[in-house]
C-alpha positions as CSV (number, residue, x, y, z in Angstrom):
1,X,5.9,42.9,-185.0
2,X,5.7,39.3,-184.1
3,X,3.0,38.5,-181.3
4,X,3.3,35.4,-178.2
5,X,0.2,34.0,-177.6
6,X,0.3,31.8,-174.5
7,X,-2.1,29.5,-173.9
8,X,-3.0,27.1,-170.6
9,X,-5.4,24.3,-170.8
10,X,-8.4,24.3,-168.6
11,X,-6.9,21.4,-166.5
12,X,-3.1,23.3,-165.8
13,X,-5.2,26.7,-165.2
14,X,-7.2,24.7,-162.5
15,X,-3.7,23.3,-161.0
16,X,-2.2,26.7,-160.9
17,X,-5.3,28.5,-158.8
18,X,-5.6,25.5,-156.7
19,X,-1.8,26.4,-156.0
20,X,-2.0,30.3,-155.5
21,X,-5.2,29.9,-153.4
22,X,-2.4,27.5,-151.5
23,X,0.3,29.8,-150.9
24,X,-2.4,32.6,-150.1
25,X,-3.6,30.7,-147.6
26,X,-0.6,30.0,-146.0
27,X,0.8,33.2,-146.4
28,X,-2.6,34.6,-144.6
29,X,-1.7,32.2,-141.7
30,X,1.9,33.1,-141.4
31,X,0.8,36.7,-141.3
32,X,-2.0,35.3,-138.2
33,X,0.6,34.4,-136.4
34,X,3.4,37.4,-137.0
35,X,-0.1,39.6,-135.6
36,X,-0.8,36.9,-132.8
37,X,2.9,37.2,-131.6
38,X,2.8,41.3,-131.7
39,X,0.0,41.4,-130.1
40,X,1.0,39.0,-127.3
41,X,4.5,41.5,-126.6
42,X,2.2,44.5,-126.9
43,X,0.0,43.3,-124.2
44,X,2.9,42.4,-121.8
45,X,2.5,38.7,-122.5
46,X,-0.7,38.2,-121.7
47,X,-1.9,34.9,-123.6
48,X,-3.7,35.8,-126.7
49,X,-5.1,33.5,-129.9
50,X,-6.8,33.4,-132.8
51,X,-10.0,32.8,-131.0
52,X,-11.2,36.6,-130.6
53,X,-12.9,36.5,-134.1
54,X,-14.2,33.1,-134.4
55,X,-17.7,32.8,-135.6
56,X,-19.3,30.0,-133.5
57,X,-21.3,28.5,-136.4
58,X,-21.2,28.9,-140.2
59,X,-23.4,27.0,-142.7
60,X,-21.9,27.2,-146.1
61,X,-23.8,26.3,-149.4
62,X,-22.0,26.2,-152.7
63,X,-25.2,26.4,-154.6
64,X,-28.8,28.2,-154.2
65,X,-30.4,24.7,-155.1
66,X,-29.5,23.3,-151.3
67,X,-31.7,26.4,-149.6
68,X,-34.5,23.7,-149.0
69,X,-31.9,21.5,-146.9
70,X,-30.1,24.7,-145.0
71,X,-33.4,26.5,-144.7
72,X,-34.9,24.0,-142.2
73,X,-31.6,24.7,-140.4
74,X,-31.0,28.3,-140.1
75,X,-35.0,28.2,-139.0
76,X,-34.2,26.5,-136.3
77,X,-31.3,28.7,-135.4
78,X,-33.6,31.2,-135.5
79,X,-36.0,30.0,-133.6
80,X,-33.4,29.0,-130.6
81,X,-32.1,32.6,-131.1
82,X,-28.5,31.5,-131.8
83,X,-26.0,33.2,-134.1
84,X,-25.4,31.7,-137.3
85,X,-23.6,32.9,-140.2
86,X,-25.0,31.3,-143.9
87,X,-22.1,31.2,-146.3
88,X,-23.4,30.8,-150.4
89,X,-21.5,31.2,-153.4
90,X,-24.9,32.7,-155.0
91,X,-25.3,35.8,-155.2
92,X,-29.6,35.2,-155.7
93,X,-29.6,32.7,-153.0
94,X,-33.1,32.7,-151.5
95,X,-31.6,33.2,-148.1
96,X,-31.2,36.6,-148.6
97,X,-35.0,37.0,-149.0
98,X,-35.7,36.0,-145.3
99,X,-35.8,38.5,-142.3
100,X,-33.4,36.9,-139.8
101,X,-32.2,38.3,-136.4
102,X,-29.8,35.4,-135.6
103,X,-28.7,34.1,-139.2
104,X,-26.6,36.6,-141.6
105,X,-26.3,35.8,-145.1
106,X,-22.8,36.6,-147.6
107,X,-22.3,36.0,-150.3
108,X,-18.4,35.2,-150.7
109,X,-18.2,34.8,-154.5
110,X,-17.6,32.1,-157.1
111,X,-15.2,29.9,-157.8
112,X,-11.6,30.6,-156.5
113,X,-12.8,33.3,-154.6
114,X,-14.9,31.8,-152.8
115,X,-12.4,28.9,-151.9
116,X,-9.6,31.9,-150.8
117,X,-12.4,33.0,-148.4
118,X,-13.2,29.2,-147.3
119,X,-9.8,28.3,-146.9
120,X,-8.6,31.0,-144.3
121,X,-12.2,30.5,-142.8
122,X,-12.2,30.8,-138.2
123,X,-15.4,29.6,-136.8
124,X,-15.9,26.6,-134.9
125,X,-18.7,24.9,-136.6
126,X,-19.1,24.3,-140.2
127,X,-22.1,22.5,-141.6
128,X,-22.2,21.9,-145.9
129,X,-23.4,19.7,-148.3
130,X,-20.7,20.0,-150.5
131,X,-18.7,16.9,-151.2
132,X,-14.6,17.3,-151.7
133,X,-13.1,19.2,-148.7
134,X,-9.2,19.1,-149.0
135,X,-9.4,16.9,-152.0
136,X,-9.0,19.9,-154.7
137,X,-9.5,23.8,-154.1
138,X,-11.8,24.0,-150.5
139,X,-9.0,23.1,-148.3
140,X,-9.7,22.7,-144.5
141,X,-8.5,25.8,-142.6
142,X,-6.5,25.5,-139.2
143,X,-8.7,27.8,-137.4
144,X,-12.5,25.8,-137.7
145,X,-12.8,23.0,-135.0
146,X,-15.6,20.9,-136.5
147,X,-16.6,19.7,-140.0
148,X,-20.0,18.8,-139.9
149,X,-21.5,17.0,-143.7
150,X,-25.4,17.2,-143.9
151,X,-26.9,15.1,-147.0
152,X,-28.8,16.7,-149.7
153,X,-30.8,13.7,-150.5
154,X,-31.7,10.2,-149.2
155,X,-29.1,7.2,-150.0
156,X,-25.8,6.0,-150.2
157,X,-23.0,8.3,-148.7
158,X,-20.8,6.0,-151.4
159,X,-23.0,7.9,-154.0
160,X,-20.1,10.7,-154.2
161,X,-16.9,11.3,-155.9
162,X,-14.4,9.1,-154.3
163,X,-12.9,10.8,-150.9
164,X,-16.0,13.1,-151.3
165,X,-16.0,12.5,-147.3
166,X,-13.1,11.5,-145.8
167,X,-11.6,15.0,-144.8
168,X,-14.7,15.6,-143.2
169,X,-15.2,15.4,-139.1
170,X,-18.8,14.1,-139.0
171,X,-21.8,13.2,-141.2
172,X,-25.5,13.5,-140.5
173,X,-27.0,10.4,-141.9
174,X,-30.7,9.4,-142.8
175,X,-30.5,5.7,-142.6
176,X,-28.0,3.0,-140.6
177,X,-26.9,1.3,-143.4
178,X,-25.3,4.8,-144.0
179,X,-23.1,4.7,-141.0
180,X,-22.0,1.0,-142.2
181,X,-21.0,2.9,-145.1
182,X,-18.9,5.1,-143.5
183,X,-17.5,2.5,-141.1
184,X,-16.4,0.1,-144.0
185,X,-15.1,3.4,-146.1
186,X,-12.7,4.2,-142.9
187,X,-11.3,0.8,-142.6
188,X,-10.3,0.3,-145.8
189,X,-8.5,3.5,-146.4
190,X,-7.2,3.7,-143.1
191,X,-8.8,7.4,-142.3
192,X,-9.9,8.5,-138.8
193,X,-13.3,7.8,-137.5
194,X,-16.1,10.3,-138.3
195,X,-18.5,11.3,-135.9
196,X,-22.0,9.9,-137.3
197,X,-25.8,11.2,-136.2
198,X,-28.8,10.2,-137.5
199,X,-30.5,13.0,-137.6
200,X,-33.1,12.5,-140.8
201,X,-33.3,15.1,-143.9
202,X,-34.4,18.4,-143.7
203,X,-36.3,19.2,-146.9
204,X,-37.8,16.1,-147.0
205,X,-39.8,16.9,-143.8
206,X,-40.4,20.6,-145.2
207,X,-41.9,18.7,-148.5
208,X,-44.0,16.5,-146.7
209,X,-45.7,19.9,-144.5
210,X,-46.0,21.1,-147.8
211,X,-47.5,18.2,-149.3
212,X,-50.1,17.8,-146.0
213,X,-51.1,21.7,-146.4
214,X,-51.5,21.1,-150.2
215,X,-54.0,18.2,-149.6
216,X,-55.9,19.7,-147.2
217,X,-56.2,23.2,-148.9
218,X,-57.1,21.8,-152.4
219,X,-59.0,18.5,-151.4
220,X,-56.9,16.1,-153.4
221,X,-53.4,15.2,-154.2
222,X,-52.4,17.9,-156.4
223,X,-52.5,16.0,-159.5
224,X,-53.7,17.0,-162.9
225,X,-57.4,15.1,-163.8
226,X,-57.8,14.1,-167.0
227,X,-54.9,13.4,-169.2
228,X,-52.1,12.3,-167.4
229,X,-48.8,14.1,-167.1
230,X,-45.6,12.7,-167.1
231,X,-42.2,14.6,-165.6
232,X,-39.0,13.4,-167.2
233,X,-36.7,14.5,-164.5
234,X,-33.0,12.8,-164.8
235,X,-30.0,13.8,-163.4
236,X,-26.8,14.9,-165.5
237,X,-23.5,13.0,-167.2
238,X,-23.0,10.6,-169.6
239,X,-24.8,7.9,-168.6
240,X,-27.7,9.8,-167.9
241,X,-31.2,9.4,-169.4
242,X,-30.6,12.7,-171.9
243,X,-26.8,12.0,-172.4
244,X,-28.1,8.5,-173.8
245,X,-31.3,8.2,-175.4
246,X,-32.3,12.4,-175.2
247,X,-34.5,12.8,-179.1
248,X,-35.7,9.5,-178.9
249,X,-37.1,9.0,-175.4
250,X,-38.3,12.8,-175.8
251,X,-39.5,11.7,-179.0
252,X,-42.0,8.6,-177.4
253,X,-43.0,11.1,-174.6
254,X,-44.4,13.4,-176.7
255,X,-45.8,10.5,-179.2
256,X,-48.0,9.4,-176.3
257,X,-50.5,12.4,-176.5
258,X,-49.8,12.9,-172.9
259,X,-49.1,16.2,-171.1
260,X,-45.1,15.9,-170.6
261,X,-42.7,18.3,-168.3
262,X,-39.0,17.9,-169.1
263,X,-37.1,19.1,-165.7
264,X,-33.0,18.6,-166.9
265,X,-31.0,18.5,-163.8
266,X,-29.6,22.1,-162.8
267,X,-25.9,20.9,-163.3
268,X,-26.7,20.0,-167.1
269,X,-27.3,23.8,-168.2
270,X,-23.8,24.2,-167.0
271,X,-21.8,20.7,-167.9
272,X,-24.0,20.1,-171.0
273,X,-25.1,23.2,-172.3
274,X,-24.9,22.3,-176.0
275,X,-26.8,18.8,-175.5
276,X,-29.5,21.3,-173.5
277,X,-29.3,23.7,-176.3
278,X,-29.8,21.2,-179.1
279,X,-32.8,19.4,-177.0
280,X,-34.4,22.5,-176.8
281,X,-34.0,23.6,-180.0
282,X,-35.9,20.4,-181.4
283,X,-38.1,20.0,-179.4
284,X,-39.9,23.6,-178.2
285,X,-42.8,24.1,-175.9
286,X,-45.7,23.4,-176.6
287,X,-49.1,23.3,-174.7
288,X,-48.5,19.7,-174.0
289,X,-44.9,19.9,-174.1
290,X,-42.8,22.7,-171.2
291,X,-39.4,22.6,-170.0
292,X,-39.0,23.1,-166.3
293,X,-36.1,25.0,-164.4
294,X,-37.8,26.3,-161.1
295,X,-35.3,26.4,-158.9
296,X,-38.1,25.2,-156.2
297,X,-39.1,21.3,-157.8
298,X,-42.2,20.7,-155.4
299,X,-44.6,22.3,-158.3
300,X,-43.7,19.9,-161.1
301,X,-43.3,17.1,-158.4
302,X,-47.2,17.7,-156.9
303,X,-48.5,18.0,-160.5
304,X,-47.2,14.9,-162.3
305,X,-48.9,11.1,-162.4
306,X,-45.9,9.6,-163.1
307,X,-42.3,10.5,-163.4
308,X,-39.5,9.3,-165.5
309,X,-35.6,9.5,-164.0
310,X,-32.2,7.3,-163.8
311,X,-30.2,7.6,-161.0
312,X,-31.3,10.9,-159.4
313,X,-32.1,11.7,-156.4
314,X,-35.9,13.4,-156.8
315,X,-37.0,9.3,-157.1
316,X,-36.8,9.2,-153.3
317,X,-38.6,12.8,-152.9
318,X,-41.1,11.4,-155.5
319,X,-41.7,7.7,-154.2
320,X,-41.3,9.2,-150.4
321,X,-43.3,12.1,-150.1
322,X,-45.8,12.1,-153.1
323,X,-46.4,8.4,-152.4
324,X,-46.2,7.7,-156.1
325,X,-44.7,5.1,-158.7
326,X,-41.8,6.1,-161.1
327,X,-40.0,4.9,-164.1
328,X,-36.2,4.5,-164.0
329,X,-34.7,3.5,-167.2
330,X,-32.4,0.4,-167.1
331,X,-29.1,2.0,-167.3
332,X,-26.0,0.2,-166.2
333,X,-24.5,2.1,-163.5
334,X,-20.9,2.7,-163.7
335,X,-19.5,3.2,-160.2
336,X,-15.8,3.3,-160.7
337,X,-15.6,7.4,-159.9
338,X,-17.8,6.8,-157.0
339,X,-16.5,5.6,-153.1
340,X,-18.8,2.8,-154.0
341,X,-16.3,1.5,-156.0
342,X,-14.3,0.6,-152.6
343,X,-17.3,-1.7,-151.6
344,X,-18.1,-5.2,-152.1
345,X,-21.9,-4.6,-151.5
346,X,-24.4,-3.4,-153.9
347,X,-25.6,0.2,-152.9
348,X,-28.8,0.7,-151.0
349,X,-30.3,2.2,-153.8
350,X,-30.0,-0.3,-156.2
351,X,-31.3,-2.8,-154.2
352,X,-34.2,-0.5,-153.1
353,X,-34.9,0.4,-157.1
354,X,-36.8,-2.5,-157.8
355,X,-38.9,-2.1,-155.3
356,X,-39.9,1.1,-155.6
357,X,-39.9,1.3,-159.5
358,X,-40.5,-0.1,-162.9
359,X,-37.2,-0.2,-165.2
360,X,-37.6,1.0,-168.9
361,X,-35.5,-0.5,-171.4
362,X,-34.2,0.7,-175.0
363,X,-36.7,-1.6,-176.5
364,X,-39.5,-0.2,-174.6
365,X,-39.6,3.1,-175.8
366,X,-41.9,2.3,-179.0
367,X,-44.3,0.9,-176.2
368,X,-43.7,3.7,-173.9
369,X,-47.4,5.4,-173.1
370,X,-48.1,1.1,-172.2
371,X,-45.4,1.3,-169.8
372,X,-46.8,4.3,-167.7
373,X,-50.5,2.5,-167.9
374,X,-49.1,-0.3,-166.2
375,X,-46.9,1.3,-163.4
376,X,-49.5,4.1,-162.6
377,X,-51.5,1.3,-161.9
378,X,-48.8,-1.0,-160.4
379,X,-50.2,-1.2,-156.7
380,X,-47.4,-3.5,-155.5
381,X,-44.7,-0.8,-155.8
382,X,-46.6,0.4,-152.2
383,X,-45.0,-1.8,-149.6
384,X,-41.5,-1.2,-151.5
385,X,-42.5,2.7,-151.0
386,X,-43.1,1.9,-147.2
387,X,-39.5,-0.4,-147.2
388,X,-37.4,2.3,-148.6
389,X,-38.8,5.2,-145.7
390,X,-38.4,2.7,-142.9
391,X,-34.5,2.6,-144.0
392,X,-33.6,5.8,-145.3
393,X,-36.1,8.5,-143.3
394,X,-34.9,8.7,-140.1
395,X,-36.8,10.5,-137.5
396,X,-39.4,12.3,-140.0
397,X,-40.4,15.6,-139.0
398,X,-37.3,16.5,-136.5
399,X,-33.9,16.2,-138.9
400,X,-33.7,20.6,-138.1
401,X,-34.2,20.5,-134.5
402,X,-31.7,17.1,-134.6
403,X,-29.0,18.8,-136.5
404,X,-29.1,22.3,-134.4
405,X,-29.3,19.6,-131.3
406,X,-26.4,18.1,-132.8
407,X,-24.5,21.1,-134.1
408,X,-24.8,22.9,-130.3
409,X,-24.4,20.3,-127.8
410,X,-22.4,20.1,-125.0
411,X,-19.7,18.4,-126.7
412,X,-19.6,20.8,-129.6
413,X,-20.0,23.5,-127.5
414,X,-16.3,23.0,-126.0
415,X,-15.0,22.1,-129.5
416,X,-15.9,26.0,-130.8
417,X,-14.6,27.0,-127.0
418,X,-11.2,25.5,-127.7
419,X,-7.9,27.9,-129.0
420,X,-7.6,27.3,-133.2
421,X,-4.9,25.4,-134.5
422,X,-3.1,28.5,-135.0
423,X,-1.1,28.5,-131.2
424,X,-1.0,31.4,-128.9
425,X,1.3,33.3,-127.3
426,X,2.4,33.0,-124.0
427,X,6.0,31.8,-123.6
């Protein structure tokens, strides 16, 4: 008996679910408005829409790592006693830990699933961090009023996947040179003006309470005495510190006799699992040598004298909050996948870098423990620490109250009033 095995390619399968969660979609809203239309002749023509269900406010995380910037948020809701419904596609999303009156947690699945539910979506406020609406499977659904983008860390808005923004209605931003961002993005593609506040960053202000408390309650800064410990903490891809140089700047860490902590970005255990695999294979723990996956990074961050990173984000938590120097290794950026790409001007953050940090180079690593002694003790790196909060830390301690300001206001509040795009019924 002669068998057919069919096989489709990881890119084709994406196509064809990025097409069915299409026509599902529009079949949902072509059965809306056959329901709509019934229910308009059932009730003697009285006007009806799809506005009876619509949830006023949803907050929708695609990951459990961004509870620290919607936790600050749904507190607030909370605390204002407003509804709010908090969307994650993670099932063991800390959210579901907290006892809420006003915010209710679903989980709406993974993947495709998760999209279907997105995509048909009726509320009239949506706040995410997540980067892509209507560019591949989240597609925006006729029946939500406002897309609102809240940042998960400090810098460029450029920093995304190209047309990571541009389907979105408004941004919260940190910093002004964001907005310029924005502004130059629009004119050069030709999209409609986004709605900009600058409202500050959530988790950052959460970190720094935390990092007050800590102080207070142990007397000093949270830092190990004695031997030093350094956290290698880089983000993910090829051009990445562990993509790169991953045995042999391991390799010099551990050569240094210092105490090291090796926090891989959460995206690499899913993009890069055999480089994580291999890593950790060759180089176990050890009492001067642990891996770190906490979901919450503050820990590692509070404990460490110096840290080690390329282009991720935890250098602004770091140099920001902890007040302390970092390493970045010299890495030439490659922005062609990035909106960046679109702009003449050097990002904010690598203009900021150099003030902030101390670059490594390849040909450093056999001098690597010299490298930390100097920066540790690099007191110039200060007012560069200073510069960088002054542009991209807007309104510290109030980015929660700002946002929920922002997210209910007048304005906003006759957006959510207003009928969906799917019409009513009354002629």
């Amino acid at each position: 008996m002669n068998q057919v095995i069919l096989y489709i390619d990881p890119g084709t399968g994406s196509m064809l679910f990025t097409i069915i969660i299409g026509a599902v979609s529009a079949g949902f809203f072509v059965l809306q408005k056959f329901k709509l239309k019934l229910k308009f002749l059932l009730s003697g023509g009285k006007a009806v829409t799809a506005d009876e269900d619509k949830i006023p406010y949803v907050i929708f995380s695609d990951s459990k790592r961004y509870w620290n910037v919607f936790k600050p948020v749904c507190d607030e809701f909370e605390k204002r006693k407003i509804d709010v419904q908090y969307w994650t596609m993670s099932e063991d999303d800390p959210a579901f830990s907290e006892k809420y009156n006003h915010v209710k947690t679903l989980f709406i699945g993974e993947g495709n699933k998760a999209f279907s539910k997105l995509n048909i979506m009726n509320a009239g406020v949506v706040l995410a961090t997540t980067p892509g609406l209507d560019v591949l499977q989240w597609k925006r659904s006729p029946n939500v009023g406002k897309y609102v983008h809240i940042l998960h860390q400090p810098g460029d808005t450029t920093f995304y996947r190209m047309f990571g923004l541009d389907h979105y209605d408004a941004v919260l931003i940190s910093g002004e040179y964001e907005e310029r961002q924005l502004r130059e993005i629009e004119k050069l593609r030709g999209i409609p003006r986004r709605d900009t506040c600058l409202t500050g960053i959530t988790y950052l202000d959460t970190m720094k309470a935390r990092y007050e408390a800590l102080k207070k309650d142990t007397k000093d800064s949270g830092k190990s005495s004695g031997i030093k410990t350094v956290l290698l903490a880089p983000t993910w891809g090829e051009t990445a510190i562990l993509s790169r140089f991953g045995e042999r700047i391991i390799s010099a860490l551990v050569n240094t006799g210092y105490n090291i902590i090796i926090r891989p970005h959460p995206q690499s255990f899913e993009s890069e699992k055999d480089l994580m695999n291999s890593l950790m294979s060759k180089f176990p723990e050890s009492d001067k040598m642990h891996w770190n996956r906490d979901n919450d990074n503050f820990d590692v961050l509070s404990r460490s004298d110096i840290m080690i990173t390329d282009f991720s984000g935890v250098m602004f938590d770091y140099a920001l909050i902890f007040d302390r120097p970092f390493i970045y290794a010299d890495i030439e950026f490659d922005k062609s996948p990035y909106d960046a790409a679109w702009l003449e001007e050097d990002m904010w953050t690598l203009k900021i870098l150099p003030h902030i940090g101390i670059p490594l180079k390849e040909e450093d690593f056999d001098n690597i423990r010299e490298v930390i002694d100097r920066t540790v003790n690099d007191e110039s790196l200060e007012k560069g620490r200073e510069r960088a909060r002054k542009e991209t830390w807007a309104n510290p301690g109030e980015a929660a109250s700002r946002t929920v300001d922002y997210l209910t206001n007048s304005e906003i509040r006759e957006e959510v009033r207003q009928p969906s795009q799917v019409p009513s019924y009354q002629d």
